[in-house]
C-alpha positions, 0 to 999 in steps of 0.5 A: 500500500503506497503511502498517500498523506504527508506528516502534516495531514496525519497529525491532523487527522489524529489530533481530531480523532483525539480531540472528538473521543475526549468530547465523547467521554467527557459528555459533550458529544452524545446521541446519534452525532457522537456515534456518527463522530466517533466512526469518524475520528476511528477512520481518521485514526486508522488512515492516519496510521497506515499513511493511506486514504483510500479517497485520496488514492480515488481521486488521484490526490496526495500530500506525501511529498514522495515522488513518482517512479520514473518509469510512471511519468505521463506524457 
């Protein structure tokens, strides 16, 4: 899996995810918008650990600063 976030849009994702299950756990997210919240902040979690946002890789975005092979350049 080729990594498609850079460093900076991983700790923002985490520092979210972190910041919307203290909400939840401290009361002030609740109902159906926590829970809707919190599979959120798991799938920013998640994608920022791997380095791998399955949205990015389906519209071709990226903001790793890795270049593409040589060999994959378009004309």
């Amino acid at each position: 899996m080729k990594k498609n976030m850079g460093s900076a849009d991983r700790a923002i994702r985490l520092i979210i995810a972190t910041l919307i299950v203290t909400l939840y756990f401290t009361n002030v997210l609740t109902g159906a918008l926590a829970v809707i919240l919190l599979i959120l902040a798991a799938v920013f979690a998640v994608t920022s650990l791997a380095g791998n946002c399955p949205l990015y890789s389906l519209v071709g975005f990226h903001t790793s600063k890795t270049k593409e092979p040589q060999g994959k350049q378009s004309a």
